[in-house]
mmJSON file of the N, C-alpha and C atoms, coordinates in Angstrom:
{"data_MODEL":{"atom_site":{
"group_PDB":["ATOM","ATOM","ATOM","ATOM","ATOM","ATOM","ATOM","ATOM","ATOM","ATOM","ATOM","ATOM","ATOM","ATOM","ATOM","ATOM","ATOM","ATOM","ATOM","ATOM","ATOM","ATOM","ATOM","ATOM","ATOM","ATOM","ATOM","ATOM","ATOM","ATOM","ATOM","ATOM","ATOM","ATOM","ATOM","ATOM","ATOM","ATOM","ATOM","ATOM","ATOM","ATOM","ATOM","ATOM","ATOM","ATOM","ATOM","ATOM","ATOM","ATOM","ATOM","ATOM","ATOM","ATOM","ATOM","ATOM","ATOM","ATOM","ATOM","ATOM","ATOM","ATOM","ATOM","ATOM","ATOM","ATOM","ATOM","ATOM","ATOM","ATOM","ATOM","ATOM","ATOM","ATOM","ATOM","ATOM","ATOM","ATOM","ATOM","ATOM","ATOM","ATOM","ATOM","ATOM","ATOM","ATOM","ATOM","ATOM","ATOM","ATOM","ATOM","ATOM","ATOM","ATOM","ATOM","ATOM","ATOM","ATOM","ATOM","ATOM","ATOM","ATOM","ATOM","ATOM","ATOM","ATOM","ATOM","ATOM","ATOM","ATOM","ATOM","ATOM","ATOM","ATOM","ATOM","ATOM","ATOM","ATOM","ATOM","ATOM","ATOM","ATOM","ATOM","ATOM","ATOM","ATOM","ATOM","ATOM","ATOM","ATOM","ATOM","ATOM","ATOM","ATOM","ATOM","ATOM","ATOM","ATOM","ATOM","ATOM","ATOM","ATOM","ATOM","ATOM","ATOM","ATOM","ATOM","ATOM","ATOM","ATOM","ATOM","ATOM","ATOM"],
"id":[1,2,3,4,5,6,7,8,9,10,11,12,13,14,15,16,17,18,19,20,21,22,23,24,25,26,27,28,29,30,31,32,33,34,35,36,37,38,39,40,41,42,43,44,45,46,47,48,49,50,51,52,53,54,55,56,57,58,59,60,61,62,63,64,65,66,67,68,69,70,71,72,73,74,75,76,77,78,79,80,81,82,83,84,85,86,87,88,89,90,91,92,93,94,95,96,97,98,99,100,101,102,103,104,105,106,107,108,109,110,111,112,113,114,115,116,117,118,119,120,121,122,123,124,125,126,127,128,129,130,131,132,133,134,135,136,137,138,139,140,141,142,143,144,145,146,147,148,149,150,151,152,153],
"type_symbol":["N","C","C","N","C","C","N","C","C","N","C","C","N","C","C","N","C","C","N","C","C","N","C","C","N","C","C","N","C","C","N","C","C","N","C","C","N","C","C","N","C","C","N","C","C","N","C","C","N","C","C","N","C","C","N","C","C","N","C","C","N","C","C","N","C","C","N","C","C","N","C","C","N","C","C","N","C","C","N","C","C","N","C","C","N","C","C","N","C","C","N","C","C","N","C","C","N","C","C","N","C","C","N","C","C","N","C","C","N","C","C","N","C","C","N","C","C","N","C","C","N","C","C","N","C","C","N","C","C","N","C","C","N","C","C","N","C","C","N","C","C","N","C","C","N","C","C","N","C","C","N","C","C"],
"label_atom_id":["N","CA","C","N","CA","C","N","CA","C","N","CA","C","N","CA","C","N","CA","C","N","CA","C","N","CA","C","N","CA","C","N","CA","C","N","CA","C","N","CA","C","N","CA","C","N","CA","C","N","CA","C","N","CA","C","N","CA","C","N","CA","C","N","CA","C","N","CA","C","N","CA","C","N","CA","C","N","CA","C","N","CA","C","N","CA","C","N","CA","C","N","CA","C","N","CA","C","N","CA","C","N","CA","C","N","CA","C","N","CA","C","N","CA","C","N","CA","C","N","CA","C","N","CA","C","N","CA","C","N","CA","C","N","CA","C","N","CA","C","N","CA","C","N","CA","C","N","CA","C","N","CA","C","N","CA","C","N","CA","C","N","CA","C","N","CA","C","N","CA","C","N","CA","C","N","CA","C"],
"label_alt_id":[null,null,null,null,null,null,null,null,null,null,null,null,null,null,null,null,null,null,null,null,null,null,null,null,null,null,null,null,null,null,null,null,null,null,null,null,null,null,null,null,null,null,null,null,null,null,null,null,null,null,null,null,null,null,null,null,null,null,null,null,null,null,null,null,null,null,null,null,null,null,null,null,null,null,null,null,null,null,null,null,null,null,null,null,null,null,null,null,null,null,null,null,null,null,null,null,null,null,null,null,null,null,null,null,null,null,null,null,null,null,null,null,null,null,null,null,null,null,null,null,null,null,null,null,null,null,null,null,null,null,null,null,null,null,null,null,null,null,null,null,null,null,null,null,null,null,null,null,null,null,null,null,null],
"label_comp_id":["UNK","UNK","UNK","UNK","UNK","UNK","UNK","UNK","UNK","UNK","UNK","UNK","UNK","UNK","UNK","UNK","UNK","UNK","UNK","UNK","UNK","UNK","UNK","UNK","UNK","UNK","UNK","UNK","UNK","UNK","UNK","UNK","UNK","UNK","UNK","UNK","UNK","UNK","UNK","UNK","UNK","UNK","UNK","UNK","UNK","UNK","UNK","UNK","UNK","UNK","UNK","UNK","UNK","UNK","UNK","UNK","UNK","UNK","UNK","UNK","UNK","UNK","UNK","UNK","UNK","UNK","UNK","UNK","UNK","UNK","UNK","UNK","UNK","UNK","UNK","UNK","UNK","UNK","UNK","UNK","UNK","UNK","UNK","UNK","UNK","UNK","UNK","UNK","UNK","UNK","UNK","UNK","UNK","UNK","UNK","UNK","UNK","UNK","UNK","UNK","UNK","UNK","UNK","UNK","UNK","UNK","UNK","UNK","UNK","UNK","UNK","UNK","UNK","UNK","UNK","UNK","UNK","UNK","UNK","UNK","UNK","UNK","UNK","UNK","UNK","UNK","UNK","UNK","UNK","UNK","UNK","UNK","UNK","UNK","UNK","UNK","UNK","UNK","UNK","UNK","UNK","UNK","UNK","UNK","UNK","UNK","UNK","UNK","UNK","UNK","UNK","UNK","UNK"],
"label_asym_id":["A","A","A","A","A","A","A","A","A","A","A","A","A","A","A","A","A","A","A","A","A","A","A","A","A","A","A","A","A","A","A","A","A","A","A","A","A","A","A","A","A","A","A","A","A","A","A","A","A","A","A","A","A","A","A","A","A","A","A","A","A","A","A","A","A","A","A","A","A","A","A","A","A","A","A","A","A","A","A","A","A","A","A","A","A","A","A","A","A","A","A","A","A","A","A","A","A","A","A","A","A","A","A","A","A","A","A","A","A","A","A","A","A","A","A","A","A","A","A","A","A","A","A","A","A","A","A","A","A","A","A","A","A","A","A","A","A","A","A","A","A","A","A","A","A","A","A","A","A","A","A","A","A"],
"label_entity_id":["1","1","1","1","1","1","1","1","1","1","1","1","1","1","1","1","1","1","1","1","1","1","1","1","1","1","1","1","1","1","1","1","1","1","1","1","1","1","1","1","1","1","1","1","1","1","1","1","1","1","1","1","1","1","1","1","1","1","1","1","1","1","1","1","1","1","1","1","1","1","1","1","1","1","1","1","1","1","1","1","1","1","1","1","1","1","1","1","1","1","1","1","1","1","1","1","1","1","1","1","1","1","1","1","1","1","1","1","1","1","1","1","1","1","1","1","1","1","1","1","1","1","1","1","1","1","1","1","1","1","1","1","1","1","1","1","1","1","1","1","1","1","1","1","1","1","1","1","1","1","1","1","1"],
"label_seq_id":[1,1,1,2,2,2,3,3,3,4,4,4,5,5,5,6,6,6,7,7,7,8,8,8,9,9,9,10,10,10,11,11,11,12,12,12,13,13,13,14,14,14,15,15,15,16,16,16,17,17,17,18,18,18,19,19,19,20,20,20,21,21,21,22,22,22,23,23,23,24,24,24,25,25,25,26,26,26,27,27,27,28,28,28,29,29,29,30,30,30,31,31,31,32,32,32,33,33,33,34,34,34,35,35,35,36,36,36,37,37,37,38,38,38,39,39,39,40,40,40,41,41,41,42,42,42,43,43,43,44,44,44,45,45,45,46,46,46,47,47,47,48,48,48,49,49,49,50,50,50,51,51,51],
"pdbx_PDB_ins_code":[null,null,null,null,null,null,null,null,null,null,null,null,null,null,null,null,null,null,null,null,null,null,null,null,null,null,null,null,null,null,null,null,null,null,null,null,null,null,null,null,null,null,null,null,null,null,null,null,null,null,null,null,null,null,null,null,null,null,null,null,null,null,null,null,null,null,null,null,null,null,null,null,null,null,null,null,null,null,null,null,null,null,null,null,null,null,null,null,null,null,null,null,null,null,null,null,null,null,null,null,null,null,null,null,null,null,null,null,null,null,null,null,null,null,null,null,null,null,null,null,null,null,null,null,null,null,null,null,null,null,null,null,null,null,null,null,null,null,null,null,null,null,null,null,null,null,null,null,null,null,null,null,null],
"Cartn_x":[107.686,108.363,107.597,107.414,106.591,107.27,106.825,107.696,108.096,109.637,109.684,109.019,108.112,107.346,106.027,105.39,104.497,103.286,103.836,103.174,103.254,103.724,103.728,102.891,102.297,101.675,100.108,100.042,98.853,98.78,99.136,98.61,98.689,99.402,98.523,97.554,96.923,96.061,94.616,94.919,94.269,93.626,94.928,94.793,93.828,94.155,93.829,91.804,91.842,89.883,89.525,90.117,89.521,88.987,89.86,90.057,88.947,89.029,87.463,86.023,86.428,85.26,84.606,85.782,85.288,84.726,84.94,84.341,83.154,83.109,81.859,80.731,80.993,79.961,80.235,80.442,80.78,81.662,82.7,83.35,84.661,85.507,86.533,87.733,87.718,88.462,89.955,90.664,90.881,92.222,92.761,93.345,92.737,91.594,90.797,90.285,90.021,89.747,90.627,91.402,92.788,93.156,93.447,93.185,92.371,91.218,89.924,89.941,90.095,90.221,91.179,92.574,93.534,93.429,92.69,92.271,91.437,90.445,89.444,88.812,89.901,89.919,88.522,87.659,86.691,85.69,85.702,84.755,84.354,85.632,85.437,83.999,84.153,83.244,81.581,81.642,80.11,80.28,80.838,80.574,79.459,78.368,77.519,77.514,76.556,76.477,77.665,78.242,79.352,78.985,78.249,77.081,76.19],
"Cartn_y":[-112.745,-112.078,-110.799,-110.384,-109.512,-108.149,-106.978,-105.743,-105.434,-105.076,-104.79,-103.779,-104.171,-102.834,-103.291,-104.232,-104.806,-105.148,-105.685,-106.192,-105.095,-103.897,-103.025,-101.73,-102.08,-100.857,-101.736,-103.057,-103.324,-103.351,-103.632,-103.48,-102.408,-100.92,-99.667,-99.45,-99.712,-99.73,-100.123,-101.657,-102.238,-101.309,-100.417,-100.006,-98.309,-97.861,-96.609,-97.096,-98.485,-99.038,-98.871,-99.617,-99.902,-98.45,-97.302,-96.116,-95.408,-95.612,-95.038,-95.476,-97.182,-97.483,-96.959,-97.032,-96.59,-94.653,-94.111,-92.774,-92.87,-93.701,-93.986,-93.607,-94.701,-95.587,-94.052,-93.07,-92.541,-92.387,-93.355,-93.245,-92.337,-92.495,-91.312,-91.706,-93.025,-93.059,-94.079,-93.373,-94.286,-95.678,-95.046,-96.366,-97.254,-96.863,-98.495,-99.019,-98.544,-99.252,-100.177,-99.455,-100.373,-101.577,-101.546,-101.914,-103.338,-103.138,-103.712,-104.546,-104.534,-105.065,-105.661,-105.619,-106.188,-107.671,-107.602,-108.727,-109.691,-108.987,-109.821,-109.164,-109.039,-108.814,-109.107,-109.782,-110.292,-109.744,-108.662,-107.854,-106.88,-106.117,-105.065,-105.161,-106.498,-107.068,-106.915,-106.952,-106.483,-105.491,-104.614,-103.317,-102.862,-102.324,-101.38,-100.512,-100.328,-99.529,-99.19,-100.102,-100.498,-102.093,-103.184,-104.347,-104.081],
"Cartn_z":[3.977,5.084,5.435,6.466,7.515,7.134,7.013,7.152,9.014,9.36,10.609,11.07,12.607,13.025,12.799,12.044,11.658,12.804,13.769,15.003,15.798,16.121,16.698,16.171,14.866,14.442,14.787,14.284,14.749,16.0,17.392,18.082,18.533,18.168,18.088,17.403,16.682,15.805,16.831,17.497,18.215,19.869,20.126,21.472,20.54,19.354,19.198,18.734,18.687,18.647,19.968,21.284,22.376,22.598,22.532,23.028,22.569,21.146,20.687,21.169,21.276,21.229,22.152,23.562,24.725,24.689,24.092,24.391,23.493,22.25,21.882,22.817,23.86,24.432,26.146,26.044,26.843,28.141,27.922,29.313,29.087,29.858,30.098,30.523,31.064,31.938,31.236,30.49,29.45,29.987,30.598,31.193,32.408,32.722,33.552,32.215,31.252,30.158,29.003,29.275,28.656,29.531,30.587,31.611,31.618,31.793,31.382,30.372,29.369,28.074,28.013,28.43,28.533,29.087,30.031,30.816,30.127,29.06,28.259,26.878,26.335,24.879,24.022,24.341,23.608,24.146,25.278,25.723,24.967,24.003,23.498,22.133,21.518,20.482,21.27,22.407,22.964,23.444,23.44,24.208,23.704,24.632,24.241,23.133,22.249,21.437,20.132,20.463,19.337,18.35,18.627,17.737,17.567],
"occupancy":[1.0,1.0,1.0,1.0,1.0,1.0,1.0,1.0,1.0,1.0,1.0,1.0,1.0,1.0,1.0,1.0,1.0,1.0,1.0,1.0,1.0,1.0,1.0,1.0,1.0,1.0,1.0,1.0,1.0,1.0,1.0,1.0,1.0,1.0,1.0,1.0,1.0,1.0,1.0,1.0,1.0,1.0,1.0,1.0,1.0,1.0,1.0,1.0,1.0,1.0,1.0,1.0,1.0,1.0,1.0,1.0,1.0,1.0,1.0,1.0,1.0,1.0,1.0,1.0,1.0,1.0,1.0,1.0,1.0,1.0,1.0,1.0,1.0,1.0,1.0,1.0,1.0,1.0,1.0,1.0,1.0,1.0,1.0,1.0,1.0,1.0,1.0,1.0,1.0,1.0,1.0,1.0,1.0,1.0,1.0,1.0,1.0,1.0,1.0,1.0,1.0,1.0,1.0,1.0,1.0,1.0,1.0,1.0,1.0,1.0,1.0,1.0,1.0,1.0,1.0,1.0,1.0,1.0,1.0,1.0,1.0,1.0,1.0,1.0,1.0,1.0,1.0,1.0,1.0,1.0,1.0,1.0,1.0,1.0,1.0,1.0,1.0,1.0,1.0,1.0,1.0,1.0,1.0,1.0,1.0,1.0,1.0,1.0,1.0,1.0,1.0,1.0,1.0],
"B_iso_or_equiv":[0.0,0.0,0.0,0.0,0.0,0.0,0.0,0.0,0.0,0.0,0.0,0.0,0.0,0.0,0.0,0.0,0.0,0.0,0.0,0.0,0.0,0.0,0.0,0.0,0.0,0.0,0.0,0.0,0.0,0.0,0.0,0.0,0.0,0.0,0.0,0.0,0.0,0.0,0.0,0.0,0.0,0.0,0.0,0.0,0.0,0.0,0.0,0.0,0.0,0.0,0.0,0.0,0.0,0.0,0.0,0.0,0.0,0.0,0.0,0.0,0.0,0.0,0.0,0.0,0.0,0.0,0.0,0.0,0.0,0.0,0.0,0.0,0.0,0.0,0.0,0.0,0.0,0.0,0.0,0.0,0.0,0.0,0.0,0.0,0.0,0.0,0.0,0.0,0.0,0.0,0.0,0.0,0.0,0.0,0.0,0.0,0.0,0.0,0.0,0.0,0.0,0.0,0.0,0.0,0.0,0.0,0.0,0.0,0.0,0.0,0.0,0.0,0.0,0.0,0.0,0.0,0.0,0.0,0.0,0.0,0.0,0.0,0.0,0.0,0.0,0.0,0.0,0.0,0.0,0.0,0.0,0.0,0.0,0.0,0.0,0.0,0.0,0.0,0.0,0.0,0.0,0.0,0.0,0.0,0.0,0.0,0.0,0.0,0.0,0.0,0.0,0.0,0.0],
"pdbx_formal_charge":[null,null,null,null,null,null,null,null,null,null,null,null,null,null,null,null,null,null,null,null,null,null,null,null,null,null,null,null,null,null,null,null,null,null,null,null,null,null,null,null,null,null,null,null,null,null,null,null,null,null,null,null,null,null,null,null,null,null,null,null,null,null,null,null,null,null,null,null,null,null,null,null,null,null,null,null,null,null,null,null,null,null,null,null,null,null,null,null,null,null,null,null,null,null,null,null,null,null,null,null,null,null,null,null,null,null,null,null,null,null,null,null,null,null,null,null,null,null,null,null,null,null,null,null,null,null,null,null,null,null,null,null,null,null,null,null,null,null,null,null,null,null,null,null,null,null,null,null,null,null,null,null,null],
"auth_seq_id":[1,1,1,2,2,2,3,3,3,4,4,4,5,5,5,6,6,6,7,7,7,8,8,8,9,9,9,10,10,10,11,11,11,12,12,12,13,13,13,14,14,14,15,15,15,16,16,16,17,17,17,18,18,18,19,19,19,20,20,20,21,21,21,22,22,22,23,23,23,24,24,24,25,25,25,26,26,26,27,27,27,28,28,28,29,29,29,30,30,30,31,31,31,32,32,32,33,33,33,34,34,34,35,35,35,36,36,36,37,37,37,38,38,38,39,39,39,40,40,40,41,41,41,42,42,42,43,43,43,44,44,44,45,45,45,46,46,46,47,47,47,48,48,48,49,49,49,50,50,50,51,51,51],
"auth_comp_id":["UNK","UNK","UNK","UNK","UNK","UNK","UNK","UNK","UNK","UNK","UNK","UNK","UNK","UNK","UNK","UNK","UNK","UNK","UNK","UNK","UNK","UNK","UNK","UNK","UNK","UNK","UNK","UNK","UNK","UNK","UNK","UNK","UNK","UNK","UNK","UNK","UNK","UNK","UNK","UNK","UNK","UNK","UNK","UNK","UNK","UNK","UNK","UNK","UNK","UNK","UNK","UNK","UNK","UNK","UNK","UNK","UNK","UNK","UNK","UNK","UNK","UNK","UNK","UNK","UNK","UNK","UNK","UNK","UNK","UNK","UNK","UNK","UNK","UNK","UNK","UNK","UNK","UNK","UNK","UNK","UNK","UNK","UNK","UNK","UNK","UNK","UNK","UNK","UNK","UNK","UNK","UNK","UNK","UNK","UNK","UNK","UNK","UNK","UNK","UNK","UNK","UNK","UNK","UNK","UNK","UNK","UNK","UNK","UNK","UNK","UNK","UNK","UNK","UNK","UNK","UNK","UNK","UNK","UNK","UNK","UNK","UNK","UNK","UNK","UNK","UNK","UNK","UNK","UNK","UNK","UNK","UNK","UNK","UNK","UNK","UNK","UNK","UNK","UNK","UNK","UNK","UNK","UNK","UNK","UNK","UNK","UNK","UNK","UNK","UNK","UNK","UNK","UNK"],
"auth_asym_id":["A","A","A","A","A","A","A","A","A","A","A","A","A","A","A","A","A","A","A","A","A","A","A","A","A","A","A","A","A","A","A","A","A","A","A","A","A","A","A","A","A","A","A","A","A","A","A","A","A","A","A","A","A","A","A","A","A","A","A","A","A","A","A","A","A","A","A","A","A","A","A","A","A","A","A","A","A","A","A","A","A","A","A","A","A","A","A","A","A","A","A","A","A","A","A","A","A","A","A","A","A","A","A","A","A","A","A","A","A","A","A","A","A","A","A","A","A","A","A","A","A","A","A","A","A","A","A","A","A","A","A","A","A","A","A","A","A","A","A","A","A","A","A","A","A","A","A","A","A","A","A","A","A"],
"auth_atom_id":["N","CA","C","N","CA","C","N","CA","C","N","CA","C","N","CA","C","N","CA","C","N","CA","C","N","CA","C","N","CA","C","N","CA","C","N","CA","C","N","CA","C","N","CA","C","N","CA","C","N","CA","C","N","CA","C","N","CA","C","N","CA","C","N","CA","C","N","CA","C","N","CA","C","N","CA","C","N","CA","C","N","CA","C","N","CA","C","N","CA","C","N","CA","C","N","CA","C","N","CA","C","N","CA","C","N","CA","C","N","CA","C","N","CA","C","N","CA","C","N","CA","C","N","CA","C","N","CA","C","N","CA","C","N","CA","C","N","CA","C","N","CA","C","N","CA","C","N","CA","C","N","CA","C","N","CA","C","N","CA","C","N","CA","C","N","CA","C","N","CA","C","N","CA","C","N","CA","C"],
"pdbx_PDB_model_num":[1,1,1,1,1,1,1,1,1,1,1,1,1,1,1,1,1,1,1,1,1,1,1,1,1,1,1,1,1,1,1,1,1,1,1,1,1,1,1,1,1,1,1,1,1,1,1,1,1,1,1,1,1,1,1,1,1,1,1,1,1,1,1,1,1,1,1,1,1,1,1,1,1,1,1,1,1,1,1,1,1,1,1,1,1,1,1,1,1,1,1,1,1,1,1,1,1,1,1,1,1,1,1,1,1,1,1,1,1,1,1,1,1,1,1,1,1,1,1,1,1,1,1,1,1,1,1,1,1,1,1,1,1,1,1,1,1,1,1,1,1,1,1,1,1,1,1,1,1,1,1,1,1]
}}}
């Protein structure tokens, strides 16, 4: 059995990576990027300068 809250901490967890990754790689703009990713989750695995 799952602890409650379980699925809600990972996908903060998930949104607090995109966020980094993205200023990593220099951008700013943090919700076209959420945004962005939302749409295609498997983008974030090639982002620039993050492989």
């Amino acid at each position: 059995m799952r602890e409650p809250g379980t699925a809600s901490r990972a996908m903060a967890a998930l949104r607090r990576l995109v966020i980094g990754a993205r200023r990593l790689v220099g951008r700013t703009d943090i919700a076209a990027g959420l945004r962005h990713h939302a749409g295609n989750p498997a983008y974030l695995l090639t982002t620039p300068g993050i492989t």
